[in-house]
N, C-alpha and C positions, 0 to 999 in steps of 0.2 A: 336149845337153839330153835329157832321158830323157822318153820317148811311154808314152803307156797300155800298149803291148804289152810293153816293157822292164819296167814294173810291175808285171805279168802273169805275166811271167817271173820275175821275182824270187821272185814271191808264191809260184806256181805249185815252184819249185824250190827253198823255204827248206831243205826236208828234206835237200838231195843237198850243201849246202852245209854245215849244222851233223851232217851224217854222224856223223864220227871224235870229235864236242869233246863227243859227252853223256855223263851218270853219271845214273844212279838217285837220286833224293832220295824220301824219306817226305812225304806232308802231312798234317796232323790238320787234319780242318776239323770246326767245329764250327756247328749250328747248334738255332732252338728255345732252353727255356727263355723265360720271360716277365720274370725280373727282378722277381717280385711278392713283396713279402718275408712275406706271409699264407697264397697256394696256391700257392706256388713250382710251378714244370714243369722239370725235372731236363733240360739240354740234350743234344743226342744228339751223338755224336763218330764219325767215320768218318777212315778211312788212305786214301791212294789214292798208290801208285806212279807217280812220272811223270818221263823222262827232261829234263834240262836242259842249259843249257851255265852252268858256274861258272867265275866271275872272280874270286878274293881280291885283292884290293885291297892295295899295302903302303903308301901312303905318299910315296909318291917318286913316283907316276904327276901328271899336271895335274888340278887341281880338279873337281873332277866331281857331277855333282846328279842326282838322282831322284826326279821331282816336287816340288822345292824342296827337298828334303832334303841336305845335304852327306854326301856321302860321305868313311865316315872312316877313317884306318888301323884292321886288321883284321876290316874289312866285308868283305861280298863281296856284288859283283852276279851274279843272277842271271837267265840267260834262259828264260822260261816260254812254250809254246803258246800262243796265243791260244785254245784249248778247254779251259785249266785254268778253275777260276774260286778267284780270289784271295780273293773279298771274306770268306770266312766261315774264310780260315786259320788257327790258332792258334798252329802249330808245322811246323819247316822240320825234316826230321833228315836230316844228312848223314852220313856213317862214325861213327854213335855220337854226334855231336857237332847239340847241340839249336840251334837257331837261331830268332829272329822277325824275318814282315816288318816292314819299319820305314814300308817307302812302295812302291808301284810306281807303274807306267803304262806306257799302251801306245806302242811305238814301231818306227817304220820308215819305209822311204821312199818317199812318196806315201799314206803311209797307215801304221795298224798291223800290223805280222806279226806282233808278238811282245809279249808283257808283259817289263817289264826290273823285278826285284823289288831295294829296297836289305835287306840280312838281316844282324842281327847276333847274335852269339853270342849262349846263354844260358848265365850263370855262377851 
């Protein structure tokens, strides 16, 4: 059974563990704009670099969900910091290649370390 300080540890050491598995991804988050079809407010868009660990997904793995969402051949999961913030994403860019979130949430054990994002292409 795992104690508070095994938690601790975990939490404490996520970085020395996902070390070697990150890559750079792009984010556009968007936020603002009012949606007023009269005095429209033009929303404002920002990039912000941030290292992850990506999973493509093929198919052949066991059923898998993110946040109720089924994960599908040529998704991919993503794992995000917990000091990203997901909510106002629009756009995932990996090697040139556009993606959106579809779902996340946060997960780990005892608690959350990490956001797990499901992301699929844009074609």
């Amino acid at each position: 059974m795992l104690t508070d300080n095994d938690l601790d540890f975990i939490r404490n050491n996520r970085a020395d563990v996902i070390q070697n598995r990150t890559e750079p991804v792009t984010l556009t988050h968007e936020s603002g704009g009012n949606g007023d079809p009269y005095f429209p407010e033009e929303p404002t868009t920002s990039t912000e670099v941030v290292y992850v660990v990506w999973s493509e997904q093929t198919g052949s793995d066991e059923i898998k969900y993110v946040n109720g969402v089924e994960v599908r051949e040529d998704d991919a999961v993503v794992s995000f910091d917990l000091s990203v913030t997901l909510s106002d994403v629009t756009n995932v860019k990996r090697n040139a290649t556009d993606y959106k979130i579809v779902a996340y949430d946060g997960v780990g054990i005892g608690g959350a370390t990490r956001y797990e994002a499901l992301v699929r292409r844009v074609v």
